[in-house]
matplotlib code that plots the C-alpha trace (Angstrom):
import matplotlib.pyplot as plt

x = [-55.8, -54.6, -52.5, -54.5, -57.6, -59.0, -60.2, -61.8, -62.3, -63.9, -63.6, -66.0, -67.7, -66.1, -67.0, -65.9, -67.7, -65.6, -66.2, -64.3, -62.1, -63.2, -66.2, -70.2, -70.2, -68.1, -66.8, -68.0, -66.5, -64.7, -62.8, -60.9, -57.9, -55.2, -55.1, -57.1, -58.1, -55.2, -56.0, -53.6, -53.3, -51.9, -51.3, -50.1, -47.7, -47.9, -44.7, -44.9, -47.8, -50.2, -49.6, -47.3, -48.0, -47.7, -49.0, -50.4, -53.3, -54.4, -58.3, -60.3, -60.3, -63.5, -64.0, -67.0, -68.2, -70.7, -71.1, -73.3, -73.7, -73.2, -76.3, -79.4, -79.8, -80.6, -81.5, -83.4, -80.4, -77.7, -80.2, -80.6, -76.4, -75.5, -78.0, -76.8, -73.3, -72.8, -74.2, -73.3, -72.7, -69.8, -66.5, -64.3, -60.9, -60.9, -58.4, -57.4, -55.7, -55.0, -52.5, -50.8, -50.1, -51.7, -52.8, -55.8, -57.5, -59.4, -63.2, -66.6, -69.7, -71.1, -74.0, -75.0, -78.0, -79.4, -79.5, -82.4, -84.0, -87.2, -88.1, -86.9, -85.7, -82.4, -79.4, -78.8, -76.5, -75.2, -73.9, -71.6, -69.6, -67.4, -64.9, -61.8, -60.5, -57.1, -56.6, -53.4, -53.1, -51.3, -48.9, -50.1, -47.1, -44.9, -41.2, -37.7, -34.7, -33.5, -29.9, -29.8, -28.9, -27.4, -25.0, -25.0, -21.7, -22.9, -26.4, -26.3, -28.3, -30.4, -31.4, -31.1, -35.2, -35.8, -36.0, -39.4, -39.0, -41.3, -39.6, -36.2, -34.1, -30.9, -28.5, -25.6, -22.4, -21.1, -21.2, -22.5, -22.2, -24.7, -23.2, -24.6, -22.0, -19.5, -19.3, -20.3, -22.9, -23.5, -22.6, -24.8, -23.6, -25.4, -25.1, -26.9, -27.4, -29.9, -31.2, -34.7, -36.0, -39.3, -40.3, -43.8, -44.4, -44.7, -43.3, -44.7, -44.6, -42.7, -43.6, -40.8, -40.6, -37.8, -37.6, -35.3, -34.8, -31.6, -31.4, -32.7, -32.4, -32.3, -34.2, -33.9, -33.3, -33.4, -32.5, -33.5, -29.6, -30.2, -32.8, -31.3, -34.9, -35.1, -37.6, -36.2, -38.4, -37.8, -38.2, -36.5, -37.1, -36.6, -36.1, -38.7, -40.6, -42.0, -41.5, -44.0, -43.1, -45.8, -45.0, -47.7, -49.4, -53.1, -52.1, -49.1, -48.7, -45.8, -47.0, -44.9, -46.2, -49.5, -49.9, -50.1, -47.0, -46.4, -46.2, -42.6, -41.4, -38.3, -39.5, -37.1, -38.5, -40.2, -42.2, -40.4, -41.5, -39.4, -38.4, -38.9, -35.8, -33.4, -33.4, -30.7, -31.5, -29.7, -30.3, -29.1, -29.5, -28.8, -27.7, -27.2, -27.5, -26.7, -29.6, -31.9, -33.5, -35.2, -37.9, -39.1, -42.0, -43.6, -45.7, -45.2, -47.8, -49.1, -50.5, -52.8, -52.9]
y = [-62.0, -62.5, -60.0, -58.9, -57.7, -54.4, -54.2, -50.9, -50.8, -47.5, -46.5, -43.8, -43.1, -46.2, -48.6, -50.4, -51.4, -53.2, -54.6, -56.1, -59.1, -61.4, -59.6, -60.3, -57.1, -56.9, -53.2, -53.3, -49.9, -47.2, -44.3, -41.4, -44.0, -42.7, -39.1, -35.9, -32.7, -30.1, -26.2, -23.8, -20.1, -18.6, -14.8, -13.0, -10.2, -7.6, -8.6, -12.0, -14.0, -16.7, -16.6, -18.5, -20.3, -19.0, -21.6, -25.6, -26.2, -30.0, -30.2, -31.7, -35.4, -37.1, -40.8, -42.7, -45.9, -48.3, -51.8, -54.7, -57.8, -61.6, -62.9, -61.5, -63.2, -60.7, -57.6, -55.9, -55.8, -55.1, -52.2, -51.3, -51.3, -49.5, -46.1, -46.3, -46.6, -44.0, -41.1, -37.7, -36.5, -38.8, -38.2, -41.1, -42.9, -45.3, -47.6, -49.0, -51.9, -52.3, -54.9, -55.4, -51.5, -50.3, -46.6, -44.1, -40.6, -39.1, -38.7, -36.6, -38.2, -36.1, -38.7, -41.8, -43.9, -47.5, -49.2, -49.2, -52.7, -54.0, -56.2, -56.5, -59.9, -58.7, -58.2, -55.0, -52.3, -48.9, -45.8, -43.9, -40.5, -39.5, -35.9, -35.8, -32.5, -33.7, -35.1, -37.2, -40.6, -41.3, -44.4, -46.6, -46.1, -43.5, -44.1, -43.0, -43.8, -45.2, -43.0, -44.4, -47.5, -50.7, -52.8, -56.6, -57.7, -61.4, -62.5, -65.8, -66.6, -63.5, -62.8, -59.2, -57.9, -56.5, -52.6, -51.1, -48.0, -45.8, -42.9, -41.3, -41.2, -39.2, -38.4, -36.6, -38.4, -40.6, -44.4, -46.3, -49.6, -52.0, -54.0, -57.1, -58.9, -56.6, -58.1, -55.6, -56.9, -54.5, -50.2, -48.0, -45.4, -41.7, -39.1, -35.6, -35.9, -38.2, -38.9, -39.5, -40.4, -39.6, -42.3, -40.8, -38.6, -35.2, -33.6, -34.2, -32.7, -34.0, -34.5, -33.4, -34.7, -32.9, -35.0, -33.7, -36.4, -36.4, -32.7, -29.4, -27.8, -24.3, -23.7, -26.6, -26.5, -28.6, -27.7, -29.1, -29.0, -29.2, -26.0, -24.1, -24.3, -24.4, -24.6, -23.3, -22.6, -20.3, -21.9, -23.2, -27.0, -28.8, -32.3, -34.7, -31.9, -32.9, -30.8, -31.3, -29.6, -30.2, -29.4, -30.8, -28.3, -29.1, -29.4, -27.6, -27.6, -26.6, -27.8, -28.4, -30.6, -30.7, -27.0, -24.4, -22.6, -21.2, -17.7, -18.9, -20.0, -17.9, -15.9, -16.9, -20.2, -21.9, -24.8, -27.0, -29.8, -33.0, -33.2, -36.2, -38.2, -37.7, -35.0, -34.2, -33.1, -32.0, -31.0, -28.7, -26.3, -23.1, -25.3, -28.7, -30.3, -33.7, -33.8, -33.9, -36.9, -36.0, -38.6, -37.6, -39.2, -38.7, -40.5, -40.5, -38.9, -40.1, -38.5, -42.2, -45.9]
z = [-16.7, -20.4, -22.1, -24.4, -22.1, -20.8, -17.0, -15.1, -11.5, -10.3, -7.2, -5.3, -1.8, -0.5, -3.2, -6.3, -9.9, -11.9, -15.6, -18.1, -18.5, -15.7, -14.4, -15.5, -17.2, -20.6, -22.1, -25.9, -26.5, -25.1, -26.1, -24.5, -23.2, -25.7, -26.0, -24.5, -27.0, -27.1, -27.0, -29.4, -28.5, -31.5, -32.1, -35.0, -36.0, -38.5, -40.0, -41.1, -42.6, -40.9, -36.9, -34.2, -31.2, -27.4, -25.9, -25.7, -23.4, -22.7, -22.3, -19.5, -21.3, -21.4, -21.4, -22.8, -22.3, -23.4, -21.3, -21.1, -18.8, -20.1, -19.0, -18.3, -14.7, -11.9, -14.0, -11.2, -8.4, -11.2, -12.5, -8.8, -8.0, -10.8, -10.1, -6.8, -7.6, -10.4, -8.6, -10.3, -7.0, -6.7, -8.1, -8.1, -9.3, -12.3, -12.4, -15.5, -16.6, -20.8, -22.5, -18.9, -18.3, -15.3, -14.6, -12.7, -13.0, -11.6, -12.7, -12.7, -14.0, -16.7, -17.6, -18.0, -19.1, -19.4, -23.3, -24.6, -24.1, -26.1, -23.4, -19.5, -20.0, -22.7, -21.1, -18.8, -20.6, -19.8, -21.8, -19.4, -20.0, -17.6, -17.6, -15.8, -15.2, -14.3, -18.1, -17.0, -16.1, -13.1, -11.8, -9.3, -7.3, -5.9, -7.0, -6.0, -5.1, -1.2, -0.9, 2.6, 1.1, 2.9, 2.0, 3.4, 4.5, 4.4, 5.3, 7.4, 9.4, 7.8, 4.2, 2.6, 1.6, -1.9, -1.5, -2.8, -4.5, -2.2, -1.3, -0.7, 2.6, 2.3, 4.4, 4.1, 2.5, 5.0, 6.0, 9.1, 10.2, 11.5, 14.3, 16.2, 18.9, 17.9, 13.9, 11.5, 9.5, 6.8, 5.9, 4.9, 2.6, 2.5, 0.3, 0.1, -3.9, -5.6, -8.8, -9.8, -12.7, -14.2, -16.9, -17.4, -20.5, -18.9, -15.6, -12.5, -9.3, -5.9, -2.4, -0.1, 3.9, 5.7, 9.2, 12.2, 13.1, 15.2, 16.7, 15.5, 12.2, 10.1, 6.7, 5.0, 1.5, -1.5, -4.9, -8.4, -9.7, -13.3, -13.3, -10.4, -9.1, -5.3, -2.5, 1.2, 4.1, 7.0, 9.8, 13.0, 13.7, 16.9, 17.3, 16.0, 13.7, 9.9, 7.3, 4.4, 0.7, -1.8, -5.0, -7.0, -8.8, -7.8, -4.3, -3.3, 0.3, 2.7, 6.5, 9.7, 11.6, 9.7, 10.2, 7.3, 7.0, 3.4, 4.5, 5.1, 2.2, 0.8, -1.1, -4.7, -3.7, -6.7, -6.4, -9.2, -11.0, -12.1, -16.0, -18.1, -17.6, -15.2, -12.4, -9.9, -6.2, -3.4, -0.4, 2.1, 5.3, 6.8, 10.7, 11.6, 7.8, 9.5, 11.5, 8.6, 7.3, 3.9, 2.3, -1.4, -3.3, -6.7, -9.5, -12.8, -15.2, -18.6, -21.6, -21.9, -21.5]

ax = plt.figure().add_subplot(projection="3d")
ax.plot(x, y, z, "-o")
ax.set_aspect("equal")
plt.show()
């Protein structure tokens, strides 16, 4: 796919519709990509003149598009896949893919209709409106930072794999050695603090997995170190339990072991979210710190594409 192209792939009940650069139906014009309506709250005093602003509010953002197939071949089954596919029951993902820069919401259908045709035999087009009430666009991938990071010692006869950024393991600071035949082929070093950076162009929310992995474990805690922020649950966890922190704002969770277990949560906890830019973590606990393994993801969020 050229540079210079725009691509949509929608994604809902198990299926895809795609159109754009490379598919048999072409976008002739769509708006709603760049920017989502704001909302001012403004109040004003009986001291001063005109009226100040106590708060910024970013509106559902609604996306419309208007579409129409190459040919005209096959007008009955593309007329026939496209009612069955954009059911207003349906909500869906679109993923979007402008200029080379890749990104998804989340969408409602709020309507949609054929073009008018003056005969059957023109080519098939559709109008389509969409609302999402989530009006961010979101990565495609969850990012971070591997703290339990090794470090090859040399490589023959095996070859070192590029890490993916998908997540966060860390340990607390120490190293340990990978041996094989009694030569050691590589160290790992840990630490308890990390840094993750947020490139998006608002703050986003962070997906904690606290792992006891090696023995049990007392309130874990992890803290947001440039807002003093925190999030520490009260609980006792044996060897092998999952503790998941959620702090996402449209679905924050805390769960152990898949079971509901907020009610636990100390209570100056407060469900934090990462800043633009950089944002320094560390973690911590009550007993047996070492026994923690602690995995953290998040996705960057966008104002548009």
């Amino acid at each position: 796919m050229t540079e210079n192209t725009l691509h949509l792939r929608f994604v809902s009940n198990g299926q895809e519709f795609q159109m754009g650069a490379g598919e048999e139906i072409d976008i002739t014009e769509i708006s709603g990509l760049e920017s989502s309506e704001i909302s001012l709250v403004s109040a004003e005093t009986s001291l001063s003149d005109g009226s100040y602003i106590e708060a910024r509010r970013i509106k559902d953002r609604p996306i419309s598009i208007r579409a129409c197939y190459r040919t005209c071949q096959n007008n009955p089954g593309r007329r026939s896949a496209i009612i069955r596919f954009f059911n207003p029951k349906n909500a869906g993902e679109l993923y979007v893919t402008l200029m080379g820069v890749k990104r998804k919401i989340r969408y409602e259908i709020e309507g949609w209709k054929f073009v008018r045709q003056k005969n059957l035999d023109q080519r098939l087009g559709i109008i389509l409106d969409l609302i999402c009430p989530d009006p961010y666009f979101w990565g495609l991938s969850n990012f971070g930072k591997n703290m339990a990071s090794k470090t090859a010692l040399f490589s023959f006869p095996w070859r070192s794999l590029p890490q993916k950024a998908t997540g966060i393991i860390a340990y607390p600071e120490r190293a340990r050695g990978f041996l094989l035949g009694g030569t050691t082929m590589g160290y790992r070093t840990l630490r308890e603090y990390v840094n993750l950076v947020n490139d998006g162009d608002c703050e986003t929310g962070l997906k904690i997995v606290f792992i006891a992995g090696k023995g049990p474990v007392k309130n874990p805690k992890i803290t947001h170190r440039t807002s003093g922020k925190y999030m520490r649950v009260v609980v006792d966890m044996k060897k092998g339990d999952q503790l998941v922190i959620d702090t996402n704002r449209r679905h924050q969770v805390i769960e152990l072991n898949g079971q509901n277990i907020y009610h636990l949560v100390d209570r100056l906890s407060s469900p934090f979210q990462l800043s633009v830019g950089n944002n320094f973590l560390k973690y911590a606990a009550d007993e047996n710190q070492n026994n923690l393994e602690v995995n953290l993801y998040f996705t960057s969020r966008y104002m548009g594409v």
